[in-house]
mmCIF file as gemmi writes it, N, C-alpha and C atoms, coordinates in Angstrom:
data_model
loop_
_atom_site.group_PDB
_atom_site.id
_atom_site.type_symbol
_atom_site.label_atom_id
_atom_site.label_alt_id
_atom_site.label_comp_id
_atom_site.label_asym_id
_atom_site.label_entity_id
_atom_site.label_seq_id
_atom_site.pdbx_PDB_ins_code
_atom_site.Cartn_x
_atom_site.Cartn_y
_atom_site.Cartn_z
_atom_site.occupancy
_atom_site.B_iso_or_equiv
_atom_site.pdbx_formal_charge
_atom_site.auth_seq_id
_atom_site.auth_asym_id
_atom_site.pdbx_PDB_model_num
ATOM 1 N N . UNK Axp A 1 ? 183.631 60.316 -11.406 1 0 ? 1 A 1
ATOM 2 C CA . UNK Axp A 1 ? 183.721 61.764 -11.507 1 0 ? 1 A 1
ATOM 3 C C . UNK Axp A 1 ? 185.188 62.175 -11.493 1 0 ? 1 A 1
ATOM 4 N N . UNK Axp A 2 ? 185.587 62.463 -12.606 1 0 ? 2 A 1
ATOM 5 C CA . UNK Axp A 2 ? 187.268 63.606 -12.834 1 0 ? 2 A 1
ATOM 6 C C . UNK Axp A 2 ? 187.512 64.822 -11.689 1 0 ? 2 A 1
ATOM 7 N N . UNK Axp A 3 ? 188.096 64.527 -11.264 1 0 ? 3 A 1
ATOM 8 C CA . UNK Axp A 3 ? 188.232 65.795 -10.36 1 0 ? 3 A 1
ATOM 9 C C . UNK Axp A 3 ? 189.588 66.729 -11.091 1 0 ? 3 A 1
ATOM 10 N N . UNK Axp A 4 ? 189.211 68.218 -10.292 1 0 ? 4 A 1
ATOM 11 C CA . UNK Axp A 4 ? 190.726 68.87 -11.214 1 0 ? 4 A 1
ATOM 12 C C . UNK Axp A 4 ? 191.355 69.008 -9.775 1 0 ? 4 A 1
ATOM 13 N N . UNK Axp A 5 ? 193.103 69.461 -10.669 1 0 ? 5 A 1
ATOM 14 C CA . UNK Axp A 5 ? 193.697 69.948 -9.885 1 0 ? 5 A 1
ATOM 15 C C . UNK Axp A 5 ? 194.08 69.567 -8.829 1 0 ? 5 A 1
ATOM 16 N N . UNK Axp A 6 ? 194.137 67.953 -9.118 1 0 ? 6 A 1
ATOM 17 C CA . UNK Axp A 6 ? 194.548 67.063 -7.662 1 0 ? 6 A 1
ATOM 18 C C . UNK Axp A 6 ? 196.433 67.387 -7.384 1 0 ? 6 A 1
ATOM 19 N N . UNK Axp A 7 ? 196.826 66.999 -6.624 1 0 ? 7 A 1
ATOM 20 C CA . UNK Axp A 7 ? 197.757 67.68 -5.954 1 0 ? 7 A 1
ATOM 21 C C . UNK Axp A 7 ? 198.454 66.213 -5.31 1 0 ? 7 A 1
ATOM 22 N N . UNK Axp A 8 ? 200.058 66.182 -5.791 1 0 ? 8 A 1
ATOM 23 C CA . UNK Axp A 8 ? 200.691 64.782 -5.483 1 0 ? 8 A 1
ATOM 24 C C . UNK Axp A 8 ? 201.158 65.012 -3.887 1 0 ? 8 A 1
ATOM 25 N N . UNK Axp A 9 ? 201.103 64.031 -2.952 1 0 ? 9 A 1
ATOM 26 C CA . UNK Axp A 9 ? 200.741 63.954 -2.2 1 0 ? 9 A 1
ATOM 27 C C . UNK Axp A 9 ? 202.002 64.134 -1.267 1 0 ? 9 A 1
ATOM 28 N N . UNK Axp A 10 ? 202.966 64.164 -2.432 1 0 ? 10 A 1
ATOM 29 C CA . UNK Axp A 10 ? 204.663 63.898 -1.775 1 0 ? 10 A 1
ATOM 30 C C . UNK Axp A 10 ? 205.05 65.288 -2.177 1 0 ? 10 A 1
ATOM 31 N N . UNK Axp A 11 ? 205.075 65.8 -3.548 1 0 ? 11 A 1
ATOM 32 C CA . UNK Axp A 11 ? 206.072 67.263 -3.681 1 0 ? 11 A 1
ATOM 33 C C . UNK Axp A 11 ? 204.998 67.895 -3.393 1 0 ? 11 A 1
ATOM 34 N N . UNK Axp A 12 ? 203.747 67.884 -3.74 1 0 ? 12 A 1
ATOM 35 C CA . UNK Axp A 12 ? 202.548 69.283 -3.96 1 0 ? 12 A 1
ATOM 36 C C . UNK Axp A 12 ? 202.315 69.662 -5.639 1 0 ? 12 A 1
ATOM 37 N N . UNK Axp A 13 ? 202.954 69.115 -6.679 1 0 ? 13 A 1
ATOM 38 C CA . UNK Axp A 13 ? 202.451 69.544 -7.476 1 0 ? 13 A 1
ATOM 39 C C . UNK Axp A 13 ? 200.865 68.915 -7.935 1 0 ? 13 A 1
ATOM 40 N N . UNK Axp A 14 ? 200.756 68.996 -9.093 1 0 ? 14 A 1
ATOM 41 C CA . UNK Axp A 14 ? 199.273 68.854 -9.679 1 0 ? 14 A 1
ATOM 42 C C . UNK Axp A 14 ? 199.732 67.516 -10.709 1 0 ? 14 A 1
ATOM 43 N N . UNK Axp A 15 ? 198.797 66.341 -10.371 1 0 ? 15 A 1
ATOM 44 C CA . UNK Axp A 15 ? 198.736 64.989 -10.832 1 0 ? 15 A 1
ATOM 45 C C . UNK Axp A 15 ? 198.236 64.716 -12.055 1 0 ? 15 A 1
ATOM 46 N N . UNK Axp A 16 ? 198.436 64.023 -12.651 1 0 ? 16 A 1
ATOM 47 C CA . UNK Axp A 16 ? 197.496 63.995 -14.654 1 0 ? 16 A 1
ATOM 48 C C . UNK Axp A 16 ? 197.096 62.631 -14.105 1 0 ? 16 A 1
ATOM 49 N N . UNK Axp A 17 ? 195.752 62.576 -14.862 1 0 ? 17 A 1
ATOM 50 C CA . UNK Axp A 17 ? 194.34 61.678 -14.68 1 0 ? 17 A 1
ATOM 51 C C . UNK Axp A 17 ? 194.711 60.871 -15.578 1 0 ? 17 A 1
ATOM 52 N N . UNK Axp A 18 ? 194.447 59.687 -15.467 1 0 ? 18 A 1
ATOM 53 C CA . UNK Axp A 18 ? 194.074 58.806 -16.562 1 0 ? 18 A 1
ATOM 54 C C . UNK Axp A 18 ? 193.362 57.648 -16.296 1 0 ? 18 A 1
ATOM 55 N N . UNK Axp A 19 ? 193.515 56.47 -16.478 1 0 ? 19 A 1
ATOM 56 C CA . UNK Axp A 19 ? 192.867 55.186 -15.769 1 0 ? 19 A 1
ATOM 57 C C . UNK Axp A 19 ? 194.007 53.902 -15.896 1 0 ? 19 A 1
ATOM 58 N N . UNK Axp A 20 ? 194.005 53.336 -14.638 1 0 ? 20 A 1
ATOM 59 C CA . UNK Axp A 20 ? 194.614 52.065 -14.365 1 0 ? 20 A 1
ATOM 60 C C . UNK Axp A 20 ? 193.568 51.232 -14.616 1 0 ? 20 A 1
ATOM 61 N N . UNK Axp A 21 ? 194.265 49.926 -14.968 1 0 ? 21 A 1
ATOM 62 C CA . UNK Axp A 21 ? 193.251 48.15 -15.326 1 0 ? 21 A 1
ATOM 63 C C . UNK Axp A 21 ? 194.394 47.379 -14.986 1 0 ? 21 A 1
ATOM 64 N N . UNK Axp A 22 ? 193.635 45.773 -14.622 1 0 ? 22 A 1
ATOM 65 C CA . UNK Axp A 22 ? 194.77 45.046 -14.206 1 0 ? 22 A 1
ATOM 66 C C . UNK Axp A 22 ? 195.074 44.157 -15.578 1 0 ? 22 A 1
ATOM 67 N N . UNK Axp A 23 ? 196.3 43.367 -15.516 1 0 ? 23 A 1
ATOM 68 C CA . UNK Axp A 23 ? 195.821 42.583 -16.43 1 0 ? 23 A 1
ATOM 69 C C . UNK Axp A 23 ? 195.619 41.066 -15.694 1 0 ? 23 A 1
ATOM 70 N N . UNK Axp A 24 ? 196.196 41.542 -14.16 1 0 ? 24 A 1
ATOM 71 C CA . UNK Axp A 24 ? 195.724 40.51 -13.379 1 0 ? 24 A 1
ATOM 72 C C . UNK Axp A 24 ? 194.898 40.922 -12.043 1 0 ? 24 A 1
ATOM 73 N N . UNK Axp A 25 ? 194.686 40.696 -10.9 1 0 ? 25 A 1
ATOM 74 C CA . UNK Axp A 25 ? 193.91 41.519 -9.923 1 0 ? 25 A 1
ATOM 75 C C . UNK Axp A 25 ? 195.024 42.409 -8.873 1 0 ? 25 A 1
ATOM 76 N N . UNK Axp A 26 ? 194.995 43.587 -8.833 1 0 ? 26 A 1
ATOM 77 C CA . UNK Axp A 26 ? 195.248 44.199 -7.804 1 0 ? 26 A 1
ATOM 78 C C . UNK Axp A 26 ? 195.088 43.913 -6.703 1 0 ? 26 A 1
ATOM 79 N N . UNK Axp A 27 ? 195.798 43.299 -5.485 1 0 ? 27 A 1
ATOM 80 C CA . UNK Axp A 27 ? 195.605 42.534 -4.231 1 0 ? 27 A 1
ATOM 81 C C . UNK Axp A 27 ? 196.074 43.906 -3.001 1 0 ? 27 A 1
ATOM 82 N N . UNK Axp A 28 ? 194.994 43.754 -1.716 1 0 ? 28 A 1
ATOM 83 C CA . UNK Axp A 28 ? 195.762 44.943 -0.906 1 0 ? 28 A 1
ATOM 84 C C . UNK Axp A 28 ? 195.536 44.026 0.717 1 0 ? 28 A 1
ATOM 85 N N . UNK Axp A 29 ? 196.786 43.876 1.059 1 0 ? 29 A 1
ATOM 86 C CA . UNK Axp A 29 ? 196.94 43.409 2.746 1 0 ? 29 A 1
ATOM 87 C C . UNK Axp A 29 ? 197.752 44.361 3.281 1 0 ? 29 A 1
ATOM 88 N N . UNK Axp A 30 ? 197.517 43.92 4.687 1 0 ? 30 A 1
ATOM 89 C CA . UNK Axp A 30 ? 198.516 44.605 6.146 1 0 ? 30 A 1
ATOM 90 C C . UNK Axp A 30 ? 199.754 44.403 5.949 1 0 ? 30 A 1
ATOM 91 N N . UNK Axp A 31 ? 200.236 43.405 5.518 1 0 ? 31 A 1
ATOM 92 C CA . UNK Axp A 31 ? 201.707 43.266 5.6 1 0 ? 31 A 1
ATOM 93 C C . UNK Axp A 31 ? 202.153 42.816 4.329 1 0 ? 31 A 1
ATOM 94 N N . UNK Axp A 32 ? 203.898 42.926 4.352 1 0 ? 32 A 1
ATOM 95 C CA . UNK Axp A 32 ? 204.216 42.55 3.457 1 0 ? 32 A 1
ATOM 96 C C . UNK Axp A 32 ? 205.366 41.166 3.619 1 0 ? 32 A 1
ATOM 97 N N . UNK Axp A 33 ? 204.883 40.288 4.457 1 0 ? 33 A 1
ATOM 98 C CA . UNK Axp A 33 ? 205.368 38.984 4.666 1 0 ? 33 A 1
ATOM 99 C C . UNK Axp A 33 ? 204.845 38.405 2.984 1 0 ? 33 A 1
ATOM 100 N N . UNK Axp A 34 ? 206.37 37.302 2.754 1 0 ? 34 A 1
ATOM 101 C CA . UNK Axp A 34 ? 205.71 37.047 1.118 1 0 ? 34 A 1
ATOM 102 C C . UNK Axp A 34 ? 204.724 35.813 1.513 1 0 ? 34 A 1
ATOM 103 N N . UNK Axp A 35 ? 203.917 35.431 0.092 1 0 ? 35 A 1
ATOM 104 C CA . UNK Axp A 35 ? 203.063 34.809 0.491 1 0 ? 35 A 1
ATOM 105 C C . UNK Axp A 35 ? 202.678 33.612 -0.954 1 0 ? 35 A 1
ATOM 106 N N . UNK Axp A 36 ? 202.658 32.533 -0.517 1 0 ? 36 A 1
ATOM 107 C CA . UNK Axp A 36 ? 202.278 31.492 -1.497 1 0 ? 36 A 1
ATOM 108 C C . UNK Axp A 36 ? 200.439 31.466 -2.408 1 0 ? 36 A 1
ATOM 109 N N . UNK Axp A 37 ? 199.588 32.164 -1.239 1 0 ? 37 A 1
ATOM 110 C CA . UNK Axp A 37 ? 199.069 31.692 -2.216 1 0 ? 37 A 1
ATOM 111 C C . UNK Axp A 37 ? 197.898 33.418 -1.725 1 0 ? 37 A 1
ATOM 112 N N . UNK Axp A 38 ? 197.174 34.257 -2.771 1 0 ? 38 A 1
ATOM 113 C CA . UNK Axp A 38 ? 196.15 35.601 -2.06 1 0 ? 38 A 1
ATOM 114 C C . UNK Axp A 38 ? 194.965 35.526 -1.222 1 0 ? 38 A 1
ATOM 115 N N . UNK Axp A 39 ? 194.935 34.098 -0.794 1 0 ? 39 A 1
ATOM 116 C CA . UNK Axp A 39 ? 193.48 34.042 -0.073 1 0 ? 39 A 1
ATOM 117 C C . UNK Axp A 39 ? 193.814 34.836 0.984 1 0 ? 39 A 1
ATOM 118 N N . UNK Axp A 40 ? 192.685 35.341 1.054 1 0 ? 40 A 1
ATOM 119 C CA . UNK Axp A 40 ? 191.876 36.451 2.083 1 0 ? 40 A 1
ATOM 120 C C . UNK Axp A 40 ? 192.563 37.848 2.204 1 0 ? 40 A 1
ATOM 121 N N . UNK Axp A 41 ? 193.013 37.97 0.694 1 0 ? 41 A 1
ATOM 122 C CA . UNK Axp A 41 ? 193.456 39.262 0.797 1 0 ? 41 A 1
ATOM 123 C C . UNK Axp A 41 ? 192.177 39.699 0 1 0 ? 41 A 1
ATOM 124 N N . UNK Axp A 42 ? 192.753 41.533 0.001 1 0 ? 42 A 1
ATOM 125 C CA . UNK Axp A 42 ? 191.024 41.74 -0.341 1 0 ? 42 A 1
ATOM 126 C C . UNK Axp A 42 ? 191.525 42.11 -1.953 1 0 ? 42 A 1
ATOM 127 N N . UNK Axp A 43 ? 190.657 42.076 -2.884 1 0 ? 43 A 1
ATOM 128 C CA . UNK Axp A 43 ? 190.926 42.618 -3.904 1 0 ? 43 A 1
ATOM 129 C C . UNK Axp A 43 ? 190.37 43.679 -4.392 1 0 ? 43 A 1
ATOM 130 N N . UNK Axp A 44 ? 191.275 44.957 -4.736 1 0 ? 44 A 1
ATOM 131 C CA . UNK Axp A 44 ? 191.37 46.265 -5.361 1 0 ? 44 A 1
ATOM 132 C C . UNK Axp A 44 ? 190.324 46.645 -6.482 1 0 ? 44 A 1
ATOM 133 N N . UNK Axp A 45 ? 191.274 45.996 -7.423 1 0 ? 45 A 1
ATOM 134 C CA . UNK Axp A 45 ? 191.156 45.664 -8.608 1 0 ? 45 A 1
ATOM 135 C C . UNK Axp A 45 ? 190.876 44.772 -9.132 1 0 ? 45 A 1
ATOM 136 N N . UNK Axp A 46 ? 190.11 43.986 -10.228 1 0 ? 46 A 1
ATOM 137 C CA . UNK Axp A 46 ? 189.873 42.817 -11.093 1 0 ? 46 A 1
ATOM 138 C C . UNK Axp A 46 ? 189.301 42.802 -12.518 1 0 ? 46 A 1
ATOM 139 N N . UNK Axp A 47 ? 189.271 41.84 -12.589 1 0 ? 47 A 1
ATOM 140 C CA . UNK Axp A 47 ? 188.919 41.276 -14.015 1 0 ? 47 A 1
ATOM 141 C C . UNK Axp A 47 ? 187.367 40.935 -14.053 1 0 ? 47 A 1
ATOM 142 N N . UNK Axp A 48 ? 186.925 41.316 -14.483 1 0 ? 48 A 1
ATOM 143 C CA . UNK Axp A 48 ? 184.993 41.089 -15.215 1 0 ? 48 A 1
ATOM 144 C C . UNK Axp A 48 ? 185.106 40.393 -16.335 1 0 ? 48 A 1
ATOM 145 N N . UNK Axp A 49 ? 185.16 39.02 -15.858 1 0 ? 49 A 1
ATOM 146 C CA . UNK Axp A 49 ? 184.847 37.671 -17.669 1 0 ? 49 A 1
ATOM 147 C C . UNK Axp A 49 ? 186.04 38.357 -18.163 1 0 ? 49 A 1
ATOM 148 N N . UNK Axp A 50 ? 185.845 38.601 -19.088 1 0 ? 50 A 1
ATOM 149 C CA . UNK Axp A 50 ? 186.615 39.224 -20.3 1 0 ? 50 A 1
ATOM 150 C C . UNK Axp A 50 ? 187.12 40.528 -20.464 1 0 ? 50 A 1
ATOM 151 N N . UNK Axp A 51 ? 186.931 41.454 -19.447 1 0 ? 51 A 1
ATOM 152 C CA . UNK Axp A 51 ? 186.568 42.992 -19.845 1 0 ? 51 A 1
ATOM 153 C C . UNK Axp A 51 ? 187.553 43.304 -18.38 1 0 ? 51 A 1
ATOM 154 N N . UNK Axp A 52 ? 188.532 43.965 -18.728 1 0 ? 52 A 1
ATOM 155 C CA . UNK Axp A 52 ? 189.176 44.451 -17.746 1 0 ? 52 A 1
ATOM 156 C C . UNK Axp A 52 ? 188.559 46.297 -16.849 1 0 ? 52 A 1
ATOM 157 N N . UNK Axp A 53 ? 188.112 46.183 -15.872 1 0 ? 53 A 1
ATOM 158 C CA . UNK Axp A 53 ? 187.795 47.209 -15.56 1 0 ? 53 A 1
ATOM 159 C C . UNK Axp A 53 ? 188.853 48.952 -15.522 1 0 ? 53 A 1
ATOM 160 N N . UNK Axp A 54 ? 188.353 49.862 -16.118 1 0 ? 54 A 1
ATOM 161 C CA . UNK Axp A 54 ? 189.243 50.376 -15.8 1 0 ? 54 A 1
ATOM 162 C C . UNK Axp A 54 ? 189.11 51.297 -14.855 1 0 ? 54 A 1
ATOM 163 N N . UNK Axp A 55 ? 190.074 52.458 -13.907 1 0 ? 55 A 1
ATOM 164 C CA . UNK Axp A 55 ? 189.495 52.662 -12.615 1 0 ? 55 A 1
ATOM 165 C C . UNK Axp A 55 ? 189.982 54.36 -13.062 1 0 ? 55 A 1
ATOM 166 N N . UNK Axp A 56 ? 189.365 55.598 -12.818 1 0 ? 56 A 1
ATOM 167 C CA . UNK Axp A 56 ? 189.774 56.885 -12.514 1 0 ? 56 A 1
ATOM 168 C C . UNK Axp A 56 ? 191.16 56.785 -12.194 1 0 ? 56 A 1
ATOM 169 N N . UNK Axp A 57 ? 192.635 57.235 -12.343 1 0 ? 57 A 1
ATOM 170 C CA . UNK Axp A 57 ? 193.496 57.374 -11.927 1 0 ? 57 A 1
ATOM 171 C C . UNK Axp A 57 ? 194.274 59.08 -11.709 1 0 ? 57 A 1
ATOM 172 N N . UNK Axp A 58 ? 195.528 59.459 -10.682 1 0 ? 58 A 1
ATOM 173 C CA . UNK Axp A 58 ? 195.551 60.234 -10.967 1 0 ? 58 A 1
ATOM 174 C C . UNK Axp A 58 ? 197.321 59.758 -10.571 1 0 ? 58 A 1
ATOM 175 N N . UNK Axp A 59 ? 198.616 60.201 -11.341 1 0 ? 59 A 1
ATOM 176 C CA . UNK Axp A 59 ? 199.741 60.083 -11.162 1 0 ? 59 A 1
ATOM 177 C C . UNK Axp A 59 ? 200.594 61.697 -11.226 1 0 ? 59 A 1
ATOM 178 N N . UNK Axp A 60 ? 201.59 61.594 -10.403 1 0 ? 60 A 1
ATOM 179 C CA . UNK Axp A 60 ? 202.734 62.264 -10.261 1 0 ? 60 A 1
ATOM 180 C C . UNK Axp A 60 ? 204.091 61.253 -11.201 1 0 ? 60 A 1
ATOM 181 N N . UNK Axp A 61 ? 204.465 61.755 -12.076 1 0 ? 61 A 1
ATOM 182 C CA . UNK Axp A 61 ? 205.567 61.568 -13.038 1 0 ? 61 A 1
ATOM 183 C C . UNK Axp A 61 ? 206.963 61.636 -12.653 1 0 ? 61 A 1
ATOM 184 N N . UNK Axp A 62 ? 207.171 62.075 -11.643 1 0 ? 62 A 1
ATOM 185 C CA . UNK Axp A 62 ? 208.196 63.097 -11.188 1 0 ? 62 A 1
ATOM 186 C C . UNK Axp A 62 ? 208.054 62.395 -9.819 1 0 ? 62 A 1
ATOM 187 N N . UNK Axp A 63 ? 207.557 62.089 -8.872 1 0 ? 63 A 1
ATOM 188 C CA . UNK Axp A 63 ? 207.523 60.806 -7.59 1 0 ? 63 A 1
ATOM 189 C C . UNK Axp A 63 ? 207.263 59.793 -7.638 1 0 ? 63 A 1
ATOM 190 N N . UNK Axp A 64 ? 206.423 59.173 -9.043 1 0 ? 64 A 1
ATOM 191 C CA . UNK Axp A 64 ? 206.202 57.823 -9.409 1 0 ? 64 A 1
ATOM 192 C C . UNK Axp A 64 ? 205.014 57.333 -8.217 1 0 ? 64 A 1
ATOM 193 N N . UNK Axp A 65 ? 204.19 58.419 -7.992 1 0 ? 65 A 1
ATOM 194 C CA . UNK Axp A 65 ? 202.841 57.839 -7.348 1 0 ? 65 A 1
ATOM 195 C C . UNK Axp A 65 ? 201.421 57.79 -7.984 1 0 ? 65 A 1
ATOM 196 N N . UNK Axp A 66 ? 200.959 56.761 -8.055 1 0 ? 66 A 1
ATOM 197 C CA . UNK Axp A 66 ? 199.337 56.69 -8.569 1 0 ? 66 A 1
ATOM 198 C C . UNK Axp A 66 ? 198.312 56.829 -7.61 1 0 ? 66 A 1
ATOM 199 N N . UNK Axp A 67 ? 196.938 57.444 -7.395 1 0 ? 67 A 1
ATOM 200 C CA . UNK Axp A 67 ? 196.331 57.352 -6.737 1 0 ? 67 A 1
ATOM 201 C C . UNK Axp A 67 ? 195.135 57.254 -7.477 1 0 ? 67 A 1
ATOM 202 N N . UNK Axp A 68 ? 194.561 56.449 -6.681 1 0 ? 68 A 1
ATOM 203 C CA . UNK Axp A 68 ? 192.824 55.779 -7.582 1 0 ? 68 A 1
ATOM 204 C C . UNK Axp A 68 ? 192.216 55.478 -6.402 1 0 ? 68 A 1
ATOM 205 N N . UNK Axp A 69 ? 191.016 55.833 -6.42 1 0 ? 69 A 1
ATOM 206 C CA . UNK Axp A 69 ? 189.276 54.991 -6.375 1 0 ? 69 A 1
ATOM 207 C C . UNK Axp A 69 ? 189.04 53.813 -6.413 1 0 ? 69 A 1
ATOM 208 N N . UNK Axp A 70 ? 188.883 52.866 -5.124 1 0 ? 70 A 1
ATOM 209 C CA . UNK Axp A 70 ? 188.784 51.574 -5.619 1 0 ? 70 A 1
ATOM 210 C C . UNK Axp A 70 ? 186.886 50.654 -5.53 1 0 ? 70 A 1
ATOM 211 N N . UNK Axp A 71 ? 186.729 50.165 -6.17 1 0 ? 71 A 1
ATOM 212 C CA . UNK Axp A 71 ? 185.782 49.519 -5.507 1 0 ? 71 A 1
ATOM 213 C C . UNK Axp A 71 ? 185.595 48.4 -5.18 1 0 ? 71 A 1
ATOM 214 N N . UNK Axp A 72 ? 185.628 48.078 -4.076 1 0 ? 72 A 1
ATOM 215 C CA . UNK Axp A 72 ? 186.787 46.311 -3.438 1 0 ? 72 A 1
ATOM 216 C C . UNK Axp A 72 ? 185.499 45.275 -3.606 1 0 ? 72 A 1
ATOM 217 N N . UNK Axp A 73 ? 185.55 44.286 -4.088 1 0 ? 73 A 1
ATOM 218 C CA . UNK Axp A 73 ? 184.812 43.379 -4.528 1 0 ? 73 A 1
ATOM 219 C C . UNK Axp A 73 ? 185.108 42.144 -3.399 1 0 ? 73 A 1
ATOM 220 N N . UNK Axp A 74 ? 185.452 42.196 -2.178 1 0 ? 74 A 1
ATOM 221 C CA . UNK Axp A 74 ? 185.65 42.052 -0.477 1 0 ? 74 A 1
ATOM 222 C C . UNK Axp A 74 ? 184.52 42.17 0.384 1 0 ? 74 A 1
C-alpha cells in the first residue's frame, strides 16, 4: 500500500516513493564490527531464484535517506 505525503524524517519535508531491489541481499545487524562471513544476520532484503523482489520505497533527495517496508525472511 503507497502511502502519501510521507515526511523525511531528518528536515520534514515530503519523500518521493519508488521501490528498492537488491542485486544482492540486504543484511541488517546490531553492530557494525566488520565481518568475514553474514551468518546469522537477518536478511532485509533478497533474491527469489531469479526475480529480484522489489520493496515500496520512500527517499529524501536532499538528506540521502531511504525508508522501506521490509519483510525479513529470519
Amino acid at each position: 500500500m503507497e502511502l502519501e505525503n510521507i515526511s523525511c524524517p531528518k528536515c520534514g519535508l515530503k519523500m518521493e516513493n519508488g521501490y528498492m531491489y537488491p542485486i544482492r541481499d540486504i543484511k541488517w545487524t546490531y553492530n557494525n564490527k566488520p565481518k568475514f562471513t553474514a551468518l546469522g544476520d537477518e536478511t532485509l532484503i533478497g533474491l527469489s531464484g531469479f526475480t529480484m523482489n522489489k520493496l515500496l520505497s520512500y527517499r529524501c533527495t536532499g538528506c540521502k535517506i531511504v525508508t522501506f517496508e521490509y519483510y525479513s525472511s529470519n
